[in-house]
C-alpha positions in Angstrom: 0.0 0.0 0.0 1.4 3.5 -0.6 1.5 5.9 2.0 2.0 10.0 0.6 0.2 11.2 3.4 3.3 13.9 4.0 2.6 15.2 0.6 -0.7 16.6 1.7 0.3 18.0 5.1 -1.2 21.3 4.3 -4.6 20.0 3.1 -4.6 17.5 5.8 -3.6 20.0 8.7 -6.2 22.4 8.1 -8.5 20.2 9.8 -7.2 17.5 11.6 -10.6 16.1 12.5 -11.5 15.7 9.0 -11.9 12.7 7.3 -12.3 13.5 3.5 -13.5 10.8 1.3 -15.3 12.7 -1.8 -11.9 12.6 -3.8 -14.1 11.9 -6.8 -15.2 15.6 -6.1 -12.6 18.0 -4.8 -9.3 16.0 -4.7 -6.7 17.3 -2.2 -4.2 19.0 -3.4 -0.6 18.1 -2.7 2.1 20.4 -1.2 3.9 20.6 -4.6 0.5 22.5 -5.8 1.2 25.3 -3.4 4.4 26.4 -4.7 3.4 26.3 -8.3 0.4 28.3 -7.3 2.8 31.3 -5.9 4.8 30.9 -8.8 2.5 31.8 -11.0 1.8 34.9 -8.9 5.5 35.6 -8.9 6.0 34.7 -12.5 3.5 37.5 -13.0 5.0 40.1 -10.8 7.9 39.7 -12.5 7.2 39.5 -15.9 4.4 41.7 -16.4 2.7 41.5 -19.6 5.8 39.3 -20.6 4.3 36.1 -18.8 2.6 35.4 -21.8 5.6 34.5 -23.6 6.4 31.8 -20.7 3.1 30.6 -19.7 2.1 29.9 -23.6 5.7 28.8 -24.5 6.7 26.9 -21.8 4.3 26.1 -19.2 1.0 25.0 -21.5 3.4 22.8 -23.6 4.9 21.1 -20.7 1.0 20.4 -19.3 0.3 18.9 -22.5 3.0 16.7 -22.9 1.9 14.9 -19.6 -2.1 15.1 -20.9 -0.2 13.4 -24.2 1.7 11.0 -21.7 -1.1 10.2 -19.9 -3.6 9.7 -22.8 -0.6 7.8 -24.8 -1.3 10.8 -27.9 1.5 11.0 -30.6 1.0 14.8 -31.0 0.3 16.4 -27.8 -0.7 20.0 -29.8 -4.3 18.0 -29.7 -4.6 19.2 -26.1 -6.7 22.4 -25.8 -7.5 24.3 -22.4 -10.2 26.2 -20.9 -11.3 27.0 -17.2 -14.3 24.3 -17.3 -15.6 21.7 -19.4 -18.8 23.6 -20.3 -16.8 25.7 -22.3 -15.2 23.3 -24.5 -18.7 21.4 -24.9 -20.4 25.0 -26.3 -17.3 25.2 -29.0 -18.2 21.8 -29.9 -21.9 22.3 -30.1 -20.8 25.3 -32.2 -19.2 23.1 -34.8 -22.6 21.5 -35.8 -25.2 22.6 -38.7 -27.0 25.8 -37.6 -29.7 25.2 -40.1 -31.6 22.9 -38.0 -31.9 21.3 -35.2 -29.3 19.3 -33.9 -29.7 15.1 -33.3 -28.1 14.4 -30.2 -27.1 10.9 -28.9 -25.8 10.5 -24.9 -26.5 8.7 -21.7 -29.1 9.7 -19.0 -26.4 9.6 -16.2 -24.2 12.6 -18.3 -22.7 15.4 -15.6 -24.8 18.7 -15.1 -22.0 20.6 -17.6 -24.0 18.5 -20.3 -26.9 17.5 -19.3 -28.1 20.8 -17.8 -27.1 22.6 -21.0 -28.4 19.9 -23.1 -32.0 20.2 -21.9 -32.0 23.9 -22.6 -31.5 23.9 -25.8 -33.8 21.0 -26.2 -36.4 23.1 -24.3 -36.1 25.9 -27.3 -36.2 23.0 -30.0 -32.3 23.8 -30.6 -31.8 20.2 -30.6 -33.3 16.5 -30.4 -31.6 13.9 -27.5 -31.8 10.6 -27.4 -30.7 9.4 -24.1 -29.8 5.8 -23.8 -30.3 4.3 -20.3 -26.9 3.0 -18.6 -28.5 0.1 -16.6 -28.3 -2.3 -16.4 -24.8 -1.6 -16.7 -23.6 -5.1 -18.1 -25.9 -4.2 -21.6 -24.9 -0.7 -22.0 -22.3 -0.7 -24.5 -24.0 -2.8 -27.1 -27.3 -0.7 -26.8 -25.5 2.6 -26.9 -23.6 1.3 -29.7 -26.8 0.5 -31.5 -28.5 3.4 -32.4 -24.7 5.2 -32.5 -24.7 5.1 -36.5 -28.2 6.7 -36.9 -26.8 10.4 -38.3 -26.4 12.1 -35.1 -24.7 14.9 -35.1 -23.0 14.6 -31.9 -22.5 11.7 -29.9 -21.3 12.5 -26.1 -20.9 10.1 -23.3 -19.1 9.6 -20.0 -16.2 6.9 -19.3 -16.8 6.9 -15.8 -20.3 7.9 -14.9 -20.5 10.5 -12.3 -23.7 9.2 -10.5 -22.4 5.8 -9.9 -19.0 4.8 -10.6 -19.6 2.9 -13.5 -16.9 2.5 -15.8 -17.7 1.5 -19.9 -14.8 -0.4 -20.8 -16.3 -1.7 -24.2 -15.7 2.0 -26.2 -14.6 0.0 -29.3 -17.2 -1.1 -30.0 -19.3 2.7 -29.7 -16.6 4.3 -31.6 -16.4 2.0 -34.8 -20.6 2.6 -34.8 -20.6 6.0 -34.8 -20.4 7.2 -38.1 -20.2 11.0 -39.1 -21.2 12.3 -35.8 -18.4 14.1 -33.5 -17.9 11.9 -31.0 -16.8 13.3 -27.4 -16.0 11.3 -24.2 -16.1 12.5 -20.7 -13.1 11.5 -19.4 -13.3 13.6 -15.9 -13.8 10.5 -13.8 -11.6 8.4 -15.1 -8.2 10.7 -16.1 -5.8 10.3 -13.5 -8.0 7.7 -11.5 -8.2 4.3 -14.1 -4.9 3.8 -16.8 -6.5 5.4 -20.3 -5.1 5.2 -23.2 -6.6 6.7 -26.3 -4.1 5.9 -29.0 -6.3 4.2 -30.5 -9.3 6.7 -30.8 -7.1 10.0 -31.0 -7.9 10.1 -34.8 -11.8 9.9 -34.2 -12.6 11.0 -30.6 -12.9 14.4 -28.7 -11.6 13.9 -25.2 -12.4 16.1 -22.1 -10.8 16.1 -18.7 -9.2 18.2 -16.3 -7.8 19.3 -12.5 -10.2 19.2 -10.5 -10.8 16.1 -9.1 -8.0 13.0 -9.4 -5.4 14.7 -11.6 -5.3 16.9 -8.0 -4.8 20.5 -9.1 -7.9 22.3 -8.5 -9.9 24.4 -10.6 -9.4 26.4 -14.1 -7.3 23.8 -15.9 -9.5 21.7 -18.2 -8.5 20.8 -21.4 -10.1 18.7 -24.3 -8.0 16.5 -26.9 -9.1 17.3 -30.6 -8.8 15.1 -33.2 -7.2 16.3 -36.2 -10.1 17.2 -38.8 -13.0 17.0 -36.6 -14.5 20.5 -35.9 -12.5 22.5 -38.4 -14.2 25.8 -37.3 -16.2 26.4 -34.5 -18.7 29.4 -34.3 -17.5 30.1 -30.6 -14.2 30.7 -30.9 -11.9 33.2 -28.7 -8.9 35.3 -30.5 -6.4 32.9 -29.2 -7.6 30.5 -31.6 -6.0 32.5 -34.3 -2.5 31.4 -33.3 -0.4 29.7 -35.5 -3.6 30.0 -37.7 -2.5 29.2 -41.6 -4.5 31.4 -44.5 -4.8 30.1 -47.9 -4.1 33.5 -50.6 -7.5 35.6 -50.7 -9.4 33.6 -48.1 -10.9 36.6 -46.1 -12.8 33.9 -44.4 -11.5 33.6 -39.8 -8.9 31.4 -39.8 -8.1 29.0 -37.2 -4.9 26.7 -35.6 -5.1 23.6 -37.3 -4.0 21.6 -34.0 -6.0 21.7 -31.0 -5.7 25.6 -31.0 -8.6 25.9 -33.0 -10.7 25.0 -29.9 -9.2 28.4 -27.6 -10.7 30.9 -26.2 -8.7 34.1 -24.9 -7.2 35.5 -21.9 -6.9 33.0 -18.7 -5.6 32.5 -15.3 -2.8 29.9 -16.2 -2.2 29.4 -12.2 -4.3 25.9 -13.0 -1.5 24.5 -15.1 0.9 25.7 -13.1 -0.4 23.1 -9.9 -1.2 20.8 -12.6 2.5 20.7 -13.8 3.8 20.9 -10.4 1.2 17.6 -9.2 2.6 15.7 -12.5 6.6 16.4 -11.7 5.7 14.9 -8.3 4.3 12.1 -9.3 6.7 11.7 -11.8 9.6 11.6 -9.3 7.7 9.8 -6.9 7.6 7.3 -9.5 3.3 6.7 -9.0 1.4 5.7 -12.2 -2.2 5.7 -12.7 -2.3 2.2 -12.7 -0.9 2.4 -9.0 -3.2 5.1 -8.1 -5.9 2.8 -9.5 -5.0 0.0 -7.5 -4.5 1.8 -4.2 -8.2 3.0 -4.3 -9.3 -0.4 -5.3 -7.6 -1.7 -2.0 -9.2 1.0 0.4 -12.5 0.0 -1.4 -12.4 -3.6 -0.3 -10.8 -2.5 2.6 -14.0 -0.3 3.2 -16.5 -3.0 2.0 -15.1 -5.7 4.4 -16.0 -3.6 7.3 -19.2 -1.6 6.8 -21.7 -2.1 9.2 -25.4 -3.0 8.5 -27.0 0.3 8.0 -24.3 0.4 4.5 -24.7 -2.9 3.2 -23.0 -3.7 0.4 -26.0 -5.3 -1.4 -26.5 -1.3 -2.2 -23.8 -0.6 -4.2 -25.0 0.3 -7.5 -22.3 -1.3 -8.9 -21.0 -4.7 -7.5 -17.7 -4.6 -5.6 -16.5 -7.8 -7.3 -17.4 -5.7 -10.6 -13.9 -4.6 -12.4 -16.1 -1.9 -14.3 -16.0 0.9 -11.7 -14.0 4.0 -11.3 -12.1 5.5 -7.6 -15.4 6.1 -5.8 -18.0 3.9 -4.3 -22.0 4.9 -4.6 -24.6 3.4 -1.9 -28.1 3.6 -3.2 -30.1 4.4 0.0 -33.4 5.2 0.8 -31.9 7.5 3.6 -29.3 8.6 2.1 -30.1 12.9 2.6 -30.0 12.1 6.4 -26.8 9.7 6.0 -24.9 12.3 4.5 -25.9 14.9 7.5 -25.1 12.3 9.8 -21.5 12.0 8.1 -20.9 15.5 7.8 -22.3 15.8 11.2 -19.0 13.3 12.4 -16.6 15.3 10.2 -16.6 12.5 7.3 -17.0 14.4 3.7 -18.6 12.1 1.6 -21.2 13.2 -1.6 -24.6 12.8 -2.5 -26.3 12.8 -5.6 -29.8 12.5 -4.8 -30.5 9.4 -3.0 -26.8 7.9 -4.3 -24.3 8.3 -1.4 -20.4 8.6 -2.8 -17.7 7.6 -1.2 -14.2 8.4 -2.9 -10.6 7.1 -2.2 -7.2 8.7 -3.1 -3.9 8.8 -2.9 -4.1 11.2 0.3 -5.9 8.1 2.0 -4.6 5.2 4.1 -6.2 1.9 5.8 -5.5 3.5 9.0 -7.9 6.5 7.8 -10.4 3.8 6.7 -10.5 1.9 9.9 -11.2 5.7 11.3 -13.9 6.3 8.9 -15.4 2.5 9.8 -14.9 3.5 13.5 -17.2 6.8 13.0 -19.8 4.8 10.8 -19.9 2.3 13.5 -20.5 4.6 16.4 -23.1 6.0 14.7 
């Protein structure tokens, strides 16, 4: 089992009676994220207007050459960022026909950056959804995969889903069926948190991650990989997008970065890739890969399950512990689950709830000692 505990002092420290398992929510940050954070406020200090040079010369490059590591890419220039996902989804929604409504294929367990903005425009006859139902989880795959080829024009689905932990390992199969349609994966769940590698879709499939929750460097650094000749031009673009732009002779038409650049918006607080840098050199030298982070939170998991008392059995697990299809977090499917959570929070346990699915989410800043402390609280309740 690892133990980095140290690396989190300052996370940890701030309230020693805290027990925080929602790192499928707001990951702690490591120490390493501090410094980077008042570099970037130095870096600016210093250089002024000048930082520009440095943050988009050196320090985006370097933060996308560990995205491209981490995704397995051959050309990390796919790698776009933005401060949130819901930005990157509207410049991809903007690459569609504007002449008419817009056919829509995705899950019904999709995060509120999608599904929330989704529903709008379905409310104003923008677009037409077709929502595919992920349980029972064993079928999904082959009945998303389906009605995949059926001229959508955008196809968008989750690797992980938020709401329960579910994990759709069969994306072969979904890709190879899906036509024409842009075809964008919510990767937030499972980047930094199961191994991924994309090598094999980076041709075909948009993929969108980012900081906040198990890459472990906070908000403001999401990023997107674009596959080259997919989404040529979208209608929301920022001036940033121009860069390294490439006009043919008398095209007066708004030219765009051929790489992931075209994707950009404009100006940006770059402190998030600075932490997200910093986070990646540590792990880097601590010599941790995903797959280790992966299996640490699998062994906390059955470490958890093995103990829980009767009021959590493990019969409500909306997906089955001996199940390899499952991301870093646990979901309990409880009739009680509102008053569970207060009950935690009430014992200074941080834990998540998504309507009446209680999450329970297990990181690198986590032990079996803190475990057997978080069974000791459930049980004395």
């Amino acid at each position: 089992m690892l133990d980095l505990k140290s690396h989190f002092s300052r996370f940890l420290s701030s309230d020693p009676l805290r027990l925080h398992f929602a790192a499928h929510s707001h990951h702690p940050w490591p120490d390493v994220s501090r410094d980077a954070h008042q570099q970037a406020w130095d870096d600016a200090a210093r250089l002024i207007d000048g930082k520009w040079e440095l943050i988009l010369g050196e320090v985006l490059p370097v933060a996308q050459r560990h995205i491209g590591r981490r995704l397995g890419l051959s050309d990390p220039t796919s790698i776009v960022f933005a401060p949130n996902t819901h930005e990157l989804l509207m410049r991809l929604l903007s690459c569609c026909p504007a002449d008419r409504p817009l056919r829509v294929l995705t899950s019904d367990s999709e995060f509120h950056s999608f599904s929330r903005q989704i529903a709008r425009l379905e409310e104003d006859g923008l677009v037409q959804v077709q929502r595919v139902a992920t349980e029972p989880f064993d079928s999904f795959a082959t009945r998303f995969a389906a009605v995949a080829g059926s001229g959508f024009d955008l196809i968008y689905l989750s690797q992980v889903f938020f709401n329960s932990g579910f994990a759709v390992l069969d994306l072969d199969r979904i890709v190879a069926a899906a036509g024409d349609a842009l075809l964008a994966v919510d990767g937030y769940h499972a980047f930094m948190a199961r191994p991924v590698d994309w090598s094999a879709y980076q041709g075909r499939a948009f993929y969108l991650a980012g900081g906040y929750k198990y890459a472990m460097a906070g908000e403001g650094v999401c990023f997107m990989h674009c596959p080259p000749g997919w989404g040529a031009r979208p209608r929301d673009t920022g001036w940033y997008a121009a860069f390294g732009a490439l006009s043919s002779a008398g095209d007066t038409r708004v030219a765009y970065a051929e790489n992931g650049w075209r994707f950009m918006g404009a100006t940006f607080d770059a402190s998030g890739l600075y932490r997200f840098n910093a986070v990646q050199g540590w792990l880097q030298a601590q010599g941790i890969t995903v797959a280790m982070i992966h299996d640490h939170a699998l062994a906390l998991q059955r470490h958890f399950i093995a103990g829980l008392p009767r009021f959590l059995p493990p019969e409500r697990l909306v997906v089955p512990p001996a199940s390899p299809a499952r991301g870093n977090f646990l979901t309990f499917d409880l009739d009680d689950a509102e008053a569970m959570h207060r009950r935690l929070t009430d014992a200074h346990i941080v834990t998540d709830l998504r309507g009446r699915r209680l999450r329970f989410g297990f990181g690198l800043h986590q032990t079996l000692a803190d475990v057997d402390e978080l069974l000791r609280r459930l049980q004395s309740l």
